[in-house]
Structures are given as C-alpha cells and as structure tokens.
C-alpha positions in Angstrom: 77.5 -79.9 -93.0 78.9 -82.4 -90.4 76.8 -83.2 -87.8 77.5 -83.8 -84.0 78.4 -87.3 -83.2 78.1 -88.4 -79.7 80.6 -91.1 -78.4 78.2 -93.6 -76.3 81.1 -95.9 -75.3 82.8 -92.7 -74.1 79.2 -91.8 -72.4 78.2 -94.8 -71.1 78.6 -94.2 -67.2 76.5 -91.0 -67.3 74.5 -91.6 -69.9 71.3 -92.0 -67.7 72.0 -89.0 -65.3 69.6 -87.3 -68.0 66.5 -89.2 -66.6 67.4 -87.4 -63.4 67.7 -84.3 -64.5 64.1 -84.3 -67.1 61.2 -86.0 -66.6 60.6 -87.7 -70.3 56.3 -87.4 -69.5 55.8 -87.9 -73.3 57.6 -90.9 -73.8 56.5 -92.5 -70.6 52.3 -91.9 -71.4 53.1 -93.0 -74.6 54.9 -96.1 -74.2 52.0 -96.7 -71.1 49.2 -95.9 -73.8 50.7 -98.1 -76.0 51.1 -101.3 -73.7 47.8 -100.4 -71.4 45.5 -102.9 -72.3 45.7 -106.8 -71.1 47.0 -107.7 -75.1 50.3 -105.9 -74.1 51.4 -108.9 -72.0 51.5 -111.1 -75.1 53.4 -108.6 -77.0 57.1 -108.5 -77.6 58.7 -105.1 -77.6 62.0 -104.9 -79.6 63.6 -101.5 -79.0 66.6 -100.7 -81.6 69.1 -98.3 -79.9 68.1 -99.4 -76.1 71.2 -97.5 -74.9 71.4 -98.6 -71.0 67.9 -100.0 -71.1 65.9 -97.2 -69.5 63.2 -97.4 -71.6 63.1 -101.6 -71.5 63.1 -101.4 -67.9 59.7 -99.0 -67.4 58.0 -101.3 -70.3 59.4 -104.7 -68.4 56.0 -104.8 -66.1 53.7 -104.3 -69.2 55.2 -106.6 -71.9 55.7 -109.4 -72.3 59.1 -110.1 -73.9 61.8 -107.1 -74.4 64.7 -106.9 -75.9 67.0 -104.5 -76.7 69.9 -104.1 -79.2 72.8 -101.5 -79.1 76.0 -100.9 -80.7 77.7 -99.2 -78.0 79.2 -102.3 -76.2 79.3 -100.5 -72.6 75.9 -99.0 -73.3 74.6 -102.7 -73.5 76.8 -103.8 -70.8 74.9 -101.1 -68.3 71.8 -102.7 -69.6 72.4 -106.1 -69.7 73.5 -105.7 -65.8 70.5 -103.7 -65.1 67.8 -105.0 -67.1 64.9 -106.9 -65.7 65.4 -109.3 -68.5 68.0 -110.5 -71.0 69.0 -108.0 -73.2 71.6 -108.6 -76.3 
C-alpha cells in the first residue's frame, strides 16, 4: 500500500501557515522541559528534518548551538533566511 508523499519543495511557501492555524502545546512544553534548566545553554540541538526552522527558532533562546538539516532545498532556504542562527 503506497503511502502519501508530500512535496516540500512544492510546499515550502505555506508550509508554516500550520503553526497559525494549531497551537503545537505538546511539542512546545516539551522541547521547554527539555532545555529548562541552566545545562541547556551548553547543549547543541541538532534537529533532522528542520523544515523552515520553526522548531530551531523557539529552541534558539534556550540552546546553545542549533542546527538544522533538510532535504527540501526551499524548505532550508525559508530557514536559513529566517533562522536566528546558521542553519545548513
């Protein structure tokens, strides 16, 4: 049984209209749980699929290095230009 494949270089420009329209709570308190304490700002934070960098951007105050890798070139692109950090 095929599955459904997204196109994320099709997707790119409206990829994060999503964080408009839900509110993600779980993945926020965890990613704040996770980097809460003080020892978060000598972490790195590596996330694999980063998309347009939503995710690197709300953890950019906590941690202390992010980076983010994604296939999609214009996915990147949207995070590279509005990332808090260098992404690649």
């Amino acid at each position: 049984m095929a599955g459904r494949v997204a196109d994320y270089d099709t997707i790119a420009d409206q990829f994060d209209r999503r964080y408009r329209l839900y509110r993600y709570d779980g993945v926020r308190d965890t990613l704040a749980t996770f980097l809460e304490n003080g020892a978060a700002r000598r972490l790195a934070v590596l996330e694999v699929g980063c998309g347009t960098g939503h995710w690197l951007r709300e953890m950019a105050s906590s941690a202390g290095v992010i980076a983010g890798v994604e296939p999609s070139f214009p996915m990147l692109s949207r995070a590279r230009s509005e990332g808090p950090r260098r992404i690649s």
